[in-house]
N, C-alpha and C positions, 0 to 999 in steps of 0.2 A: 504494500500500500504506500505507497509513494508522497509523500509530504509536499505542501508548500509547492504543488506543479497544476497545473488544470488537471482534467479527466482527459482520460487519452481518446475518448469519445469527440466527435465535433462540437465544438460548444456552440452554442446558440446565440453568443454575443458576438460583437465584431470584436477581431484579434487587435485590432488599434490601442484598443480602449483596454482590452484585457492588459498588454502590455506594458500599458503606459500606469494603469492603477497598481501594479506587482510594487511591492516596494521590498525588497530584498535586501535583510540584514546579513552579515557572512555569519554572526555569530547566531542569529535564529536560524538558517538554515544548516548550522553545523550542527544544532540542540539536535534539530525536529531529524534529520538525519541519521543521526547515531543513536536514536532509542527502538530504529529499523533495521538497521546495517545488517544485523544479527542475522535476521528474517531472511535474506537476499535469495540464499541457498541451504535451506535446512536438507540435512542426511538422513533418509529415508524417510521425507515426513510424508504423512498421511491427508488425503485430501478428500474434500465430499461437496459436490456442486447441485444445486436442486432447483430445476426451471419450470414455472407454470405459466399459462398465458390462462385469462377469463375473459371470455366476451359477454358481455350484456347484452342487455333484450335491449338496451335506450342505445347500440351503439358505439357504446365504451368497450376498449379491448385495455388491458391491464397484463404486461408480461412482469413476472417476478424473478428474479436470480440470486440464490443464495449462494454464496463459496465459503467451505471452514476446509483453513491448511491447517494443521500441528506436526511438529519434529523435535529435536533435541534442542533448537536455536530459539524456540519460540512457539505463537500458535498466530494466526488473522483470520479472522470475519470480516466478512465483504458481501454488501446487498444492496440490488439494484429493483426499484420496481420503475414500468415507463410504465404511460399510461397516453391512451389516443384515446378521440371521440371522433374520430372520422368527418371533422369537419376544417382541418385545422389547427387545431388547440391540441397541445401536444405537453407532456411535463419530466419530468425522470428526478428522482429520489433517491439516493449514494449514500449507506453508513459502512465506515470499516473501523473495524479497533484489532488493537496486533499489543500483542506483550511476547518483550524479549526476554532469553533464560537470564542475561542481570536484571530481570526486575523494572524493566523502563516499558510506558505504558504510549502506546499513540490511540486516538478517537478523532474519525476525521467524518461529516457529515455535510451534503450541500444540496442544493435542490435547486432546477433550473425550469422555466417555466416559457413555453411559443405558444405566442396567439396568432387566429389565420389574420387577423389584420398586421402582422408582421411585425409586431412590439415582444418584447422578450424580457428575462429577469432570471438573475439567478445568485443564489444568498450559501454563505458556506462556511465552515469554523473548522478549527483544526487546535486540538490540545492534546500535550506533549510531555511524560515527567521520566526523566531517570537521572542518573546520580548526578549529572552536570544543571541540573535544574529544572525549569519547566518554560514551557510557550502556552499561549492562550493567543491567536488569531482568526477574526469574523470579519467579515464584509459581506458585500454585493455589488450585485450592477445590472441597471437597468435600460433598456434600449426601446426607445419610442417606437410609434407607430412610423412617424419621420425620417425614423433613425438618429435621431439624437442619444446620446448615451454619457449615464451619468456611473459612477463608480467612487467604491469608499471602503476602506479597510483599517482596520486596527490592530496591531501586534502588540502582546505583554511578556517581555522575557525577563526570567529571572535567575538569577546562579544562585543554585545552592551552598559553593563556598564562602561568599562572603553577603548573600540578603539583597544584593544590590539588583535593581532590576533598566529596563529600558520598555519607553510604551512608545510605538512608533506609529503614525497616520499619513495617511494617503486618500488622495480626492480627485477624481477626475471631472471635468465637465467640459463640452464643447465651449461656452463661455469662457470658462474660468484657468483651464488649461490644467495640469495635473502640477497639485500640491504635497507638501511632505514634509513632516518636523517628525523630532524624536523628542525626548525629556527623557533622563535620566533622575532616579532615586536612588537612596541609603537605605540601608537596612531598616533605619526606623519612619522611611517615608518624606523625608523632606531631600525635595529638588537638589541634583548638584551636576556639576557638568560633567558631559558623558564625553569619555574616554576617547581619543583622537586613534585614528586607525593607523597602522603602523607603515 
């Protein structure tokens, strides 16, 4: 289950916007990274995948996908429902959580939303803890009927060795153009300036 990346699926926004709202820390993508790394290639693990599609009588078709891996490195859940109404309107539903054999846990959940008038949306979070500390990142992003497309996200990281954490924002909008600050805290919560990249 792959952190901190879109779905390897087509997304349903424009990639402009997608790109330009990422805001990529090295040290939250080192966290959200290494409480999976474990996972990559587990030795002899065992897998079980379970697909059902339901059609309605109104027209709705709903396919569902569940995946459970476990082995020596770890275990991941992974579940997919989409969902059509045959006119257009289209949605799809993603939770995974993965724990590695040290004890670091990931939960990553998003849901992405197409109307037949061509407007779209899609909302997602991702939290992350093992011995280097934790993440907590949500956002979304939404695209007109126009195509206008607005986007926002929020990252919380925190080390466990010394309490200190960093909360980073990003905003996109065709107006406003794509925005980005961080703050940094202490262990006891009051603001201090964050650590200059090497």
């Amino acid at each position: 289950m792959p952190l901190l990346t879109r779905p390897a699926d087509p997304d349903l926004l424009q990639r402009p916007a997608l790109a330009a709202g990422v805001f990529v820390f090295s040290a939250l993508t080192a966290l959200g990274l290494s409480a999976v790394l474990a996972l990559a290639a587990p030795a002899e693990a065992q897998a079980r995948t379970r697909h059902s599609v339901e059609h309605n009588a109104d027209g709705n078709t709903s396919a569902h996908t569940g995946v459970a891996r476990s082995g020596p490195n770890g275990a991941v859940l992974r579940g997919r429902t989409a969902t059509t109404d045959g006119q257009g309107n289209a949605s799809v539903t993603r939770r995974g959580a993965a724990v590695g054999a040290q004890g670091g846990m990931a939960v990553r959940q998003g849901s992405t939303t197409r109307n037949a008038d061509g407007s779209a949306s899609h909302s997602g979070a991702v939290s992350v803890q093992n011995a280097q500390g934790s993440l907590q990142s949500s956002g979304g992003a939404t695209r007109n009927a126009d195509g206008t497309v607005t986007q926002a996200r929020t990252s919380t990281a925190t080390s466990a060795a010394t309490g200190n954490s960093v909360q980073a924002q990003s905003s996109y909008s065709k107006d406003t153009g794509l925005s980005r600050s961080a703050t940094c805290y202490d262990a006891s919560g009051a603001a201090m300036a964050c650590p200059t990249r090497p």
